[in-house]
C-alpha positions as CSV (number, residue, x, y, z in Angstrom):
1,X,-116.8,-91.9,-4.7
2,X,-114.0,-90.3,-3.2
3,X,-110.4,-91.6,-2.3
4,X,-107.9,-89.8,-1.0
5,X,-104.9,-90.0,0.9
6,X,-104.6,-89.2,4.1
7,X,-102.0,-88.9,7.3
8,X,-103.2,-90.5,10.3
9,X,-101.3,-89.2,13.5
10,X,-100.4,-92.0,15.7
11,X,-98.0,-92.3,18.8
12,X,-94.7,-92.9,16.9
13,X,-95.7,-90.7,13.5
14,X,-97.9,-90.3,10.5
15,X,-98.9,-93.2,9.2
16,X,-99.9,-92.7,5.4
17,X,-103.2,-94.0,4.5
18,X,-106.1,-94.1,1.6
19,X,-109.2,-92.7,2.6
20,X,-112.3,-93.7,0.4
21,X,-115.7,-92.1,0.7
22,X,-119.0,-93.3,-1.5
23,X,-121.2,-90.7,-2.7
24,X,-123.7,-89.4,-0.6
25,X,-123.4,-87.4,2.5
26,X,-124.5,-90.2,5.0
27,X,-124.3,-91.1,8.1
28,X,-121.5,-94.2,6.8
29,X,-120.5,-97.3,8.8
30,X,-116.9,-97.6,9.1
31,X,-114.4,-100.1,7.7
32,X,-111.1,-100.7,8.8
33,X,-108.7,-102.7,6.0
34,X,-106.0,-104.0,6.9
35,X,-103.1,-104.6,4.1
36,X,-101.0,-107.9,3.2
37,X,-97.1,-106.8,3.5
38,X,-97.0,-105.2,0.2
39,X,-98.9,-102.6,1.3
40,X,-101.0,-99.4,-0.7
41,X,-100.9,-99.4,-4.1
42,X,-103.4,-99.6,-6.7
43,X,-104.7,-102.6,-6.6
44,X,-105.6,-102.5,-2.8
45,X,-107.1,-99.0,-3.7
46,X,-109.0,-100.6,-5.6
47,X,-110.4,-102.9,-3.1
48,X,-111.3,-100.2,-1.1
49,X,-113.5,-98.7,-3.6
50,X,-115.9,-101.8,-3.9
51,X,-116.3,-101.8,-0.5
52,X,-117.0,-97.8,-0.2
53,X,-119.5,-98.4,-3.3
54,X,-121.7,-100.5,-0.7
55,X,-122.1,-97.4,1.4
56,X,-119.1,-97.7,3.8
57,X,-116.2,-95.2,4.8
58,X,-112.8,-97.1,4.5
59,X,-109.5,-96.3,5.9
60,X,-106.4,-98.1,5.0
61,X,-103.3,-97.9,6.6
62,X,-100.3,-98.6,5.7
63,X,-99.2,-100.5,8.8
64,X,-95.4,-100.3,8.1
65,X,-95.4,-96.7,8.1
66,X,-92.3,-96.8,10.5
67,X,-90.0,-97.9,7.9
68,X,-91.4,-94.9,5.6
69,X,-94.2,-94.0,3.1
70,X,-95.5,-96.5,0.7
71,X,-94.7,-98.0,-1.6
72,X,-91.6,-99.7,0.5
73,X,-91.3,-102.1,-2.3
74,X,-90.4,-102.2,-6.0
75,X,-94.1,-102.6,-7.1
76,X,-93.0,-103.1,-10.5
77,X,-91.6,-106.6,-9.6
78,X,-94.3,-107.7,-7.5
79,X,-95.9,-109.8,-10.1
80,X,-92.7,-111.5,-10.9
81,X,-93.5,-115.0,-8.4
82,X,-89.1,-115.2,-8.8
83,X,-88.9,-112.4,-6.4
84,X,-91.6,-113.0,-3.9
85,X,-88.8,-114.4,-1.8
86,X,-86.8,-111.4,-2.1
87,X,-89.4,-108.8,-1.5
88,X,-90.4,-110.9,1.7
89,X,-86.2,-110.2,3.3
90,X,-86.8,-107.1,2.6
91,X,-90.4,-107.1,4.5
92,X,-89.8,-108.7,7.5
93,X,-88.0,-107.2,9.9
94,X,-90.5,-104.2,9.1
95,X,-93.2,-107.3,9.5
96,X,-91.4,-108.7,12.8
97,X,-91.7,-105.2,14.4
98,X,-95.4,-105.2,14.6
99,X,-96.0,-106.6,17.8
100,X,-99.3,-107.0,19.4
101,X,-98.9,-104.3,21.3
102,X,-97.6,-102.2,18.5
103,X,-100.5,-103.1,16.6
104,X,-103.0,-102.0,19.8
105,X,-101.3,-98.8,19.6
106,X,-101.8,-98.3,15.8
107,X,-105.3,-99.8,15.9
108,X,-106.8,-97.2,18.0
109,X,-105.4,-94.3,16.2
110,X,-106.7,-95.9,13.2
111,X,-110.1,-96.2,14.8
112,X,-109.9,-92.4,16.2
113,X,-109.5,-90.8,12.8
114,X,-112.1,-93.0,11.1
115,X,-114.3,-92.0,13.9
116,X,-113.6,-88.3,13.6
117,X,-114.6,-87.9,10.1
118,X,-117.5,-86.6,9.2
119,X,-120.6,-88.1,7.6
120,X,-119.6,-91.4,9.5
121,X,-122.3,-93.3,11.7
122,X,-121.7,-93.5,15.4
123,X,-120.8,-96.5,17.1
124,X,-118.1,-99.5,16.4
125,X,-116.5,-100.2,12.7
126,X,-115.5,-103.4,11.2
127,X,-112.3,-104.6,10.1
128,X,-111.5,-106.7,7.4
129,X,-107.8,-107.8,6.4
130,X,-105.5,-110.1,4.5
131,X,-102.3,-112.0,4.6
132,X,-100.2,-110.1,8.0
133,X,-103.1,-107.8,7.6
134,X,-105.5,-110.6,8.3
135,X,-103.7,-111.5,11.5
136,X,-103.3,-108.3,12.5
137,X,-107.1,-107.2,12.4
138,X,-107.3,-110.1,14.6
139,X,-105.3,-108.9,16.8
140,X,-106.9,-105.4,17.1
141,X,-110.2,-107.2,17.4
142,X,-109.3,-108.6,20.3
143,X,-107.7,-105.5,21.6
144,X,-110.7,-103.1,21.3
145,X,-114.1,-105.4,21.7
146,X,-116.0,-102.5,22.1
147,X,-114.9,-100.4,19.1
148,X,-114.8,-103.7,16.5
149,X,-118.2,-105.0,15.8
150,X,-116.9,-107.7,13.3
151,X,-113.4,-108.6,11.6
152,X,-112.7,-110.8,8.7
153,X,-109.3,-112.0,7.9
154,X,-108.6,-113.4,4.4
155,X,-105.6,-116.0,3.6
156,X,-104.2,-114.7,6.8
157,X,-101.1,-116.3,8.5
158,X,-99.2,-117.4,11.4
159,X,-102.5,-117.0,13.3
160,X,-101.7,-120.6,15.2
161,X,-98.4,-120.6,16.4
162,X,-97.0,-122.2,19.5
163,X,-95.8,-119.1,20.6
164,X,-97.4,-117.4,24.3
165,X,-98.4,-114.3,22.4
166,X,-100.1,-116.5,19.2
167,X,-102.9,-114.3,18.2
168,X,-105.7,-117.3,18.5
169,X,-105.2,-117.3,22.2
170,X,-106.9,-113.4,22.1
171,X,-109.5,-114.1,21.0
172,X,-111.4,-115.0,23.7
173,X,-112.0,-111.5,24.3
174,X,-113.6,-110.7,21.0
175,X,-117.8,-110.2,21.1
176,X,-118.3,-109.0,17.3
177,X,-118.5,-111.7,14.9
178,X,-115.7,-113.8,13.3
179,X,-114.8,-114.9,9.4
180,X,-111.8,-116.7,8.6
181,X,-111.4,-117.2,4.7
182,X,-108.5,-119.8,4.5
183,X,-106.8,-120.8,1.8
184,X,-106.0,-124.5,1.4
185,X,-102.5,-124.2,0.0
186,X,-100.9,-122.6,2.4
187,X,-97.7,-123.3,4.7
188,X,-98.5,-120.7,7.3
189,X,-101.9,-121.8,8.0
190,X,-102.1,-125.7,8.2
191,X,-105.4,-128.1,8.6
192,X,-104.0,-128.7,12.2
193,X,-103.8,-124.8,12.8
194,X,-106.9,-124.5,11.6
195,X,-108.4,-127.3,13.7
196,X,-106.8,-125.4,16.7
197,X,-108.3,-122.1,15.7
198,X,-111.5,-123.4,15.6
199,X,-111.1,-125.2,19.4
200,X,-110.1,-122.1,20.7
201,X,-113.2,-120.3,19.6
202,X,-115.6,-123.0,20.2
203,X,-113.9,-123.5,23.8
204,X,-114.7,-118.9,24.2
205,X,-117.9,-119.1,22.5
206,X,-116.8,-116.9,20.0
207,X,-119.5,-116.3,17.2
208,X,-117.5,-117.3,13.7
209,X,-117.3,-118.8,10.2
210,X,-114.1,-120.8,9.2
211,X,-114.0,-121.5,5.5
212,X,-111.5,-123.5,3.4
213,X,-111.5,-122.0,-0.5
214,X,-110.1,-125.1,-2.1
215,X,-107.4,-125.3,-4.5
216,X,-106.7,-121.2,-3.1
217,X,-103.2,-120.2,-2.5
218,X,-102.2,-117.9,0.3
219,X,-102.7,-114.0,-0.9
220,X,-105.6,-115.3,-3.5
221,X,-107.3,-111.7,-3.2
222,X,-104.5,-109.9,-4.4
223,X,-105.0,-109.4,-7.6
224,X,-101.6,-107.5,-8.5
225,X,-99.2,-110.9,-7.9
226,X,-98.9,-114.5,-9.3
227,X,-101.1,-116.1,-6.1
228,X,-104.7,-114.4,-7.5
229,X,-107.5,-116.3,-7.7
230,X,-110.1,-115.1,-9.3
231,X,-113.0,-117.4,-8.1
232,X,-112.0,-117.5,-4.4
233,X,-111.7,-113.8,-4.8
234,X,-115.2,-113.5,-5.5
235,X,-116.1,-115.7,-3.1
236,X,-114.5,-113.3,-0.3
237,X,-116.5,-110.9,-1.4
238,X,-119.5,-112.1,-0.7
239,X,-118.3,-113.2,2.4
240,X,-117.0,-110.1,3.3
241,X,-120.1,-107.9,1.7
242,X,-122.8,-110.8,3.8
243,X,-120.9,-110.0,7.2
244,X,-120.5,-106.4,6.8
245,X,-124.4,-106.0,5.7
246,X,-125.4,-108.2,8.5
247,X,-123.1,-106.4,11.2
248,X,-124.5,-102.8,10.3
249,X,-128.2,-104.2,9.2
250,X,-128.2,-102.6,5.9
């Protein structure tokens, strides 16, 4: 396996970005991962690997480029659950400026370069992401139909609001599959949000899964801060691992 990083170009810059490759020479489906806030560092790196090691090509971006290279954090205080709060003021704005069309922008630079490497299979990729990056790969989903053939969004927030831009109401335009992987303890995705999300999709006829991990805090995959969860993490996994085999019919 190979990881390496790699500039994307897009519209307003370089954005910075791992690039992981399994052994082999191919032809790979494509996977698209989408960060949390706290963007690339080692422990998303290493997410990317176990997904490569199945026999997929992985790009991940990171999607606040704009404000610089990673890390744009003190990564050395990010499993310190006193400063969450802290790191978060210094996030947001950076957060706030990724607006859905922003995102449509980024997405599709993301999706030419994976597309342009070589020893890649032709045809869609798949997206998976978590926390903003989980609402986010939503959102590009439901920009580029064509081009995502399924997208997975883990302990991903916000995705319910009553706002007229709220990603759920997009999604009507998605035709790759759906998996939503929500944790139950968490403020920015509610029961009733839920509940809504699910309405929406039923109401589209929007293939999906909605799962609750009980007793799983919002950012459970990440194993790098105090909101881990070892079990529901390994449940994503094979959620994630059972979507992407199905979508490519390996």
């Amino acid at each position: 396996m190979q990881t390496t990083t790699v500039d994307v170009p897009t519209a307003d810059g370089a954005a910075d970005a791992y690039l992981v490759r399994p052994d082999g020479d191919g032809p790979f489906p494509t996977v698209l991962f989408f960060t949390d806030a706290f963007g690339l560092r080692p422990a998303v790196a290493r997410m990317a690997e176990r997904i490569a090691a199945r026999g997929y090509v992985v790009l991940v971006p990171n999607l606040l480029y704009r404000s610089g290279r990673a890390p744009l954090i003190d990564l050395s205080v990010l499993g310190d659950a006193s400063r969450r709060g802290e790191l978060f003021e210094q996030l947001r704005p950076m957060m706030q400026a990724l607006t859905p069309e922003v995102v449509a922008r980024d997405a599709a630079a993301y999706l030419d370069f994976l597309a342009g490497q070589p020893g890649v299979a032709p045809g869609p990729a798949a997206i998976t992401g978590y926390c903003m990056g989980g609402t986010n790969a939503l959102r590009a989903a439901a920009a580029y139909p064509d081009r995502i053939a399924a997208a997975a969004a883990f302990h991903a927030g916000r995705v319910v609001t009553d706002a007229s831009d709220s990603p759920h109401l997009a999604l009507g335009s998605v035709t790759g599959e759906l998996y939503f992987g929500h944790a139950d303890q968490d403020p920015s995705m509610t029961a009733a949000q839920i509940a809504t999300l699910e309405k929406t999709l039923d109401a589209a006829d929007v293939s999906y899964r909605s799962e609750v991990y009980p007793g799983a805090q919002h950012g459970y995959t990440q194993s790098d801060t105090p909101m881990y969860d070892e079990r529901a993490t390994e449940r994503h996994w094979a959620a994630l691992f059972d979507l992407l085999d199905r979508t490519f019919r390996r």
